[in-house]
C-alpha positions in Angstrom: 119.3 87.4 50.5 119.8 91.0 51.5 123.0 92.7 50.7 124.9 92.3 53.5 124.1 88.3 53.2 121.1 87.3 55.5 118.0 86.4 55.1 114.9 88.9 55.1 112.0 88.3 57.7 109.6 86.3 55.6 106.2 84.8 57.0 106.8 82.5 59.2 105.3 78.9 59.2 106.7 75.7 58.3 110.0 75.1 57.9 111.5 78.5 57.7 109.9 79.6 61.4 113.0 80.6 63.3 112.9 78.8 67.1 114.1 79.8 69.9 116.3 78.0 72.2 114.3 76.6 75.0 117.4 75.4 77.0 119.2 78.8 76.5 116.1 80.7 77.7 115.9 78.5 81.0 119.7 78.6 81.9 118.9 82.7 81.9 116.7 82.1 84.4 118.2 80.0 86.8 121.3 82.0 86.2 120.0 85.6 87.1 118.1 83.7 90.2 121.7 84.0 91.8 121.1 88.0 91.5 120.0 88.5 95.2 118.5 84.7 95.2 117.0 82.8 98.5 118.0 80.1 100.2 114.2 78.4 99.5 114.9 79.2 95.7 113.5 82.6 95.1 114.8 85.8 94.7 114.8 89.2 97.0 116.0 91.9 94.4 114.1 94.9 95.4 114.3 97.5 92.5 117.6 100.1 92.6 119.6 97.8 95.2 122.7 96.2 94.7 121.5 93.0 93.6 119.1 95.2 90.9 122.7 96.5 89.5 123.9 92.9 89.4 121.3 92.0 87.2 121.4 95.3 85.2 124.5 95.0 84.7 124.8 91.1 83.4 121.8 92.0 81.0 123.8 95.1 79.5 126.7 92.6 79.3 124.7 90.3 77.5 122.8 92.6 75.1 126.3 94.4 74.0 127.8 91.1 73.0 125.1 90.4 70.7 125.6 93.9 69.0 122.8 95.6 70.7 123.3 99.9 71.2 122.1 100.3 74.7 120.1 103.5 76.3 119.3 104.3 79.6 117.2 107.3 80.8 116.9 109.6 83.1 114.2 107.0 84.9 117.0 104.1 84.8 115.1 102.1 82.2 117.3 100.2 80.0 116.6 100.1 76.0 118.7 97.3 74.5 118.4 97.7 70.5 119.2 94.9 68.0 119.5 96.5 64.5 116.9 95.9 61.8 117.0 96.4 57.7 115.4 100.1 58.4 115.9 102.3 61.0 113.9 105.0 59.9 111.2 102.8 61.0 109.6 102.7 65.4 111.3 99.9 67.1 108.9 96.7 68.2 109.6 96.7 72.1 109.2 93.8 74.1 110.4 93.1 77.5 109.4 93.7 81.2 111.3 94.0 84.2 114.3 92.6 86.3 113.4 94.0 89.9 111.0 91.1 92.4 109.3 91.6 95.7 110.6 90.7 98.9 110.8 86.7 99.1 109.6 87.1 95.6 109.9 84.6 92.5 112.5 83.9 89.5 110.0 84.6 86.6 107.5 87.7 87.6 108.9 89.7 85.1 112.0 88.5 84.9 110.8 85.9 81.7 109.4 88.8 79.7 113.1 90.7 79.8 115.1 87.0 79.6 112.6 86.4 76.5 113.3 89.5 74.8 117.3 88.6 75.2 116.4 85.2 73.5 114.8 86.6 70.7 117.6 88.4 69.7 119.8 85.5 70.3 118.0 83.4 67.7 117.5 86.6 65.2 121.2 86.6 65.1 122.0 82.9 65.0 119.2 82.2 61.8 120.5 85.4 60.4 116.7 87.0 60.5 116.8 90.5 59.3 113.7 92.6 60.4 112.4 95.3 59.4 112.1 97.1 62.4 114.8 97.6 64.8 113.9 95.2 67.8 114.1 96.3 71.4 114.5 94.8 74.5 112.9 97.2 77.6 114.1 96.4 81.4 111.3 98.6 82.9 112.2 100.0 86.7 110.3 99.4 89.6 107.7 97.9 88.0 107.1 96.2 91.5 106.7 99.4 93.9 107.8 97.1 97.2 110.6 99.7 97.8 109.3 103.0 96.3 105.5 103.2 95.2 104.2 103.9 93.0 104.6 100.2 91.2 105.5 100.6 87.1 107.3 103.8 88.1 109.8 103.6 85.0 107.0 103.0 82.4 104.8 105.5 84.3 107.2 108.3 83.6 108.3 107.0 79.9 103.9 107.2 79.3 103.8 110.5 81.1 101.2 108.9 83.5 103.8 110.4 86.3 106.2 113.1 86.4 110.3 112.5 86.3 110.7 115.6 89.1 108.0 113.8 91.4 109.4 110.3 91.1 112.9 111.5 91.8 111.8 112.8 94.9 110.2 109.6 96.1 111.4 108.3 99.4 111.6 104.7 100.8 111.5 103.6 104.2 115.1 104.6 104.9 114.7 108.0 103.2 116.2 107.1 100.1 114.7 109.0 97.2 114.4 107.3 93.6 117.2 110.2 92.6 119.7 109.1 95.0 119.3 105.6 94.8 119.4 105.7 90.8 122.7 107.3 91.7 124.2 104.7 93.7 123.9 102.1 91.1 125.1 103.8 88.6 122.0 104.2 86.4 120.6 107.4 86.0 120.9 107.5 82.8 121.6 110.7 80.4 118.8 109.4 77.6 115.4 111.6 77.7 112.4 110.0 79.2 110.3 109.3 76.4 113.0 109.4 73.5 111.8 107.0 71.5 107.6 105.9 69.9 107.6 101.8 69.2 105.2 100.7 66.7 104.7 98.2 69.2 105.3 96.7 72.4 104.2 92.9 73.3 105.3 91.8 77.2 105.3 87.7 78.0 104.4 87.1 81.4 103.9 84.5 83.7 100.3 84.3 84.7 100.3 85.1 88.2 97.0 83.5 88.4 95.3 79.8 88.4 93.5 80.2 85.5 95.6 78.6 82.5 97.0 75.7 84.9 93.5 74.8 85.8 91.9 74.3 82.3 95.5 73.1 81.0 95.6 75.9 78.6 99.3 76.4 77.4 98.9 80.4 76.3 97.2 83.5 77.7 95.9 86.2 75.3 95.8 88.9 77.0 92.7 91.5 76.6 93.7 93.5 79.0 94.4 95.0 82.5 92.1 95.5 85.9 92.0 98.8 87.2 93.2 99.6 90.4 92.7 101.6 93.2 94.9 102.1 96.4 94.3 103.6 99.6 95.6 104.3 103.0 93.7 104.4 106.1 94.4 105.7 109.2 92.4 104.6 112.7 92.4 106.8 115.9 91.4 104.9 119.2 92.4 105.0 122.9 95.5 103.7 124.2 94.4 102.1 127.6 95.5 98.8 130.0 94.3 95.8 128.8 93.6 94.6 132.4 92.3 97.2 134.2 90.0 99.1 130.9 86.4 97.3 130.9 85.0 96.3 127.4 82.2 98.7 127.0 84.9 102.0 127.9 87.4 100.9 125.2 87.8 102.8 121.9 90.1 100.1 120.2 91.8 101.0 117.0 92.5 97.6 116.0 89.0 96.3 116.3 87.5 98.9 114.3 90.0 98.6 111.2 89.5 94.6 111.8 85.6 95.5 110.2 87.5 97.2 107.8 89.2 94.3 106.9 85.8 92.1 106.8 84.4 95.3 104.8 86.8 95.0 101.9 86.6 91.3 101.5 82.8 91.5 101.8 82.8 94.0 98.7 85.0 92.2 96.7 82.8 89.0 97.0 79.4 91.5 96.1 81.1 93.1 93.1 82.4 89.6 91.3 85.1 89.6 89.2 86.5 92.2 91.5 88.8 91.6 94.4 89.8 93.7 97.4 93.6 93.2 99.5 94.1 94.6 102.9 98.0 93.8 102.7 99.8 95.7 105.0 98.6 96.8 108.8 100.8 98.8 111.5 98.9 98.4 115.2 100.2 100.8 117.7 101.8 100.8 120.1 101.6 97.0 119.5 101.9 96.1 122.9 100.1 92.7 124.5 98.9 94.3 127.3 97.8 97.6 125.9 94.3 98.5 124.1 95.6 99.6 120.1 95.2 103.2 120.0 96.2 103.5 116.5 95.7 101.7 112.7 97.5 101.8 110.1 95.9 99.8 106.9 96.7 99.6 103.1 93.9 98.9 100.6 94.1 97.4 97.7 91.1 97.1 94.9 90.8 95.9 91.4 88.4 95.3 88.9 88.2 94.9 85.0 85.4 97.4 84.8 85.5 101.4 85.6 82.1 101.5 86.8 82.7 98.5 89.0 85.7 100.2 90.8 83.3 103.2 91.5 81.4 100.8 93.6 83.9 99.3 94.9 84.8 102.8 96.2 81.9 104.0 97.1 80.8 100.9 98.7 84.3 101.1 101.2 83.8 105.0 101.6 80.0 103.8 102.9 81.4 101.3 105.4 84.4 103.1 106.6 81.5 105.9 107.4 79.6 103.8 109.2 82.1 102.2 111.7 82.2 104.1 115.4 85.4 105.1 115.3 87.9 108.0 113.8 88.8 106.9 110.6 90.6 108.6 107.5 90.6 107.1 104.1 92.7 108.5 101.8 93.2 107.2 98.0 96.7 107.6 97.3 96.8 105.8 93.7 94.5 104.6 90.6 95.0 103.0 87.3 92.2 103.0 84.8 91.2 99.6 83.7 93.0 98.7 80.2 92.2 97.1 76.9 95.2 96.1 74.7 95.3 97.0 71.1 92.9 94.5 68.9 95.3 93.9 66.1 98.5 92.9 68.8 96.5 90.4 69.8 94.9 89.2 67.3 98.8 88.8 66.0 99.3 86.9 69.4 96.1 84.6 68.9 97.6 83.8 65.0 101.1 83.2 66.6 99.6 80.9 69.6 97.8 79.2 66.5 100.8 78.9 64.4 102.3 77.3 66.6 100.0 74.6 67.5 99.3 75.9 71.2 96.0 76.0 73.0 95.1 79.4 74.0 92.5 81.4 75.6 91.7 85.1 76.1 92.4 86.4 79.5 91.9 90.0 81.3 95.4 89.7 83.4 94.5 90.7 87.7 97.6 92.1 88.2 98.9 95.3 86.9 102.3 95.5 84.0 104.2 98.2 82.5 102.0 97.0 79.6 99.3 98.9 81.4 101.2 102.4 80.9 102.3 101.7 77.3 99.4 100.5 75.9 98.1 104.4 76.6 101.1 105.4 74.1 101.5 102.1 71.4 99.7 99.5 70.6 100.4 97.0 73.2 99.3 93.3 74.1 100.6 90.9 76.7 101.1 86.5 76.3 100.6 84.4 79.5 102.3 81.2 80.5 100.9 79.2 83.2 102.0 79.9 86.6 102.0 76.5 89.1 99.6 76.8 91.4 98.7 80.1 90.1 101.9 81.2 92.7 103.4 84.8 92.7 105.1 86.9 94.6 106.3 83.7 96.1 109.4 82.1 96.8 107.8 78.8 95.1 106.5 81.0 91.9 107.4 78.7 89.1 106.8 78.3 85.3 107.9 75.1 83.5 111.4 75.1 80.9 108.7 74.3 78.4 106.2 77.0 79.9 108.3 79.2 79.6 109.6 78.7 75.6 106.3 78.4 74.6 106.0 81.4 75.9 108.6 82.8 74.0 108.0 81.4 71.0 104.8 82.9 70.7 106.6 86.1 71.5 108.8 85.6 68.5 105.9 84.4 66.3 104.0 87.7 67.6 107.0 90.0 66.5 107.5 88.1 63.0 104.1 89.1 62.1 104.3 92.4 63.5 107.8 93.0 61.6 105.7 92.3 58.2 102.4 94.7 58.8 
């Protein structure tokens, strides 16, 4: 026993592995689901809204009950700190974020935060001492639906992005980042970047069909796909749709729909990769008028460097050879990103202690895992998704996807505690 009375994070197997409370975990989730929830069971809780300070401010609530200090930058990330034996030591960081898409899910990010609570829950119920402080990260705007970039707050804690250019970032209304920080009451005082981990670990759901289809119960996660984003902007001529004959017509919208093929068509040549055209603005969007203006987003991704330049410079070749006025402009890219071998190697022993199948994974979609891994060691644990379904109203991971999950977390941070 340690002097003030508890017990000392000792390896963990058999009987002395502390568990966490499945039950507890899930009646987080269906509880912050009422944070800007839908009637069809999802949630809308776009990052630095209203319903964002709801569930900011229940999750500070929480986390200061259970004796945690909390932090919040200048970014509006939120740093909730359970005490370990030595705090001379880097904090282990888990946790994720709390903002969703439009019409977007209960557990895209919003497990990896939820577990992070849980494990603190059950470090203070068992009486677990570790080492390391522990701390639980709410990351902000990891989604970039209202302001893009996506993993804005990690970007600036990394120093991938700069705090004076994200403040000034506007969304559709002409609300910038600053002012909207404002309104919710967390801009915080704490420097970006105050604190090193000695490492961060983020449970996730999968996003993906993979684990579901081969009934595999945990992800190790490898690593990240890079991505690439771009806008494009088509120029045609506006003209009557009755009276313009076919061969005169410079249409905007036909000439971004080869785009459209183009992208898709790459994708499929330069396997595992994949290629999104997600949003498209056709003006004046009229029934009876020939489109005399595109707008498209692009997005690309693949596990490889090398394959993205392909990917680019196979879409820069087709955009140049359409018959139309076209501008491509890439407005965004993320290196692809492999996660520390020794995190998860701890998360393939943890998986393992725990008696759960597992396979290695390279995860499609990007996390503020991406960011940090360029400053810690970081690694990432998958739970199946249903259907592989995200960004989805219907998104949904099992009660006992989801404490697996979290167990492994636990596991993963026991063994970390130790090195």
């Amino acid at each position: 026993m340690t002097a003030a009375g508890h017990a000392r994070n000792t390896p963990a197997t058999g009987t002395n592995m502390p568990e966490i409370n499945g039950d507890r975990l899930w009646a987080d989730i269906v509880s912050t689901g009422r944070f800007g929830g839908t009637d069809k069971g999802g949630v809308t809780r776009l990052t630095l809204t209203e319903e964002d300070r709801q569930v900011r401010d229940w999750f500070v609530a929480e986390c200061r009950s259970l004796g945690c200090t909390i932090e919040i930058d200048r970014i509006g990330n939120i740093f909730a700190t359970y005490p370990g034996e030595n705090p001379s030591l880097p904090p282990i960081a888990v946790g994720s974020h709390l903002d969703t898409q439009p019409q977007g899910g209960r557990f895209d990010g919003i497990l990896g935060v939820l577990a992070g609570l849980e494990l603190i829950r059950t470090l203070k119920e068992t009486a677990t001492v570790l080492r390391h402080n522990l701390t639980v990260v709410n990351w902000t705007n990891e989604e970039g639906s209202r302001f893009s970039p996506a993993m804005m707050g990690s970007g600036v804690f990394s120093g991938a992005s700069r705090l004076e250019a994200i403040d000034a970032v506007q969304d559709q209304d002409g609300t910038t980042v600053q002012t909207a920080l404002e309104t919710i009451g967390y801009r915080g005082e704490t420097p970006v970047g105050h604190v090193g981990f000695a490492a961060y670990i983020e449970l996730h759901i999968e996003q993906g069909p993979l684990l579901e289809a081969s009934a595999t119960e945990i992800g190790i996660v490898t690593g990240v796909q890079g991505v690439r984003w771009f806008d494009v902007g088509i120029t045609g001529t506006e003209a009557h749709a009755g009276s313009t004959p076919m061969p005169q017509r410079d249409d905007a919208l036909v000439a971004a729909s080869q785009i459209v093929l183009a992208v898709r068509d790459i994708a499929r040549r330069h396997s595992p990769g994949v290629g999104t055209v997600g949003f498209v603005a056709v003006g004046p969007n009229s029934r009876n008028v020939v489109p005399g203006a595109v707008q498209l987003q692009i997005d690309m991704r693949h596990p490889s460097e090398e394959g993205l330049d392909l990917m680019q410079a196979a879409l820069e070749q087709a955009v140049g050879a359409i018959d139309a006025k076209v501008v491509l402009n890439p407005i965004w890219s993320k290196q692809p990103v492999v996660f520390d071998p020794a995190i998860v190697d701890a998360v393939r022993a943890s998986a393992g202690a725990l008696g759960y199948s597992a396979t290695e994974v390279v995860s499609g979609a990007g996390h503020d895992a991406a960011h940090i891994a360029g400053i810690c060691p970081t690694a990432m644990i998958f739970v199946p998704s249903k259907d592989g379904l995200s960004h989805n109203e219907a998104e949904y991971s099992s009660p006992e996807e989801c404490a697996r999950g979290a167990g492994v977390l636990l596991q993963t941070v026991l063994q970390i505690d130790l090195k």
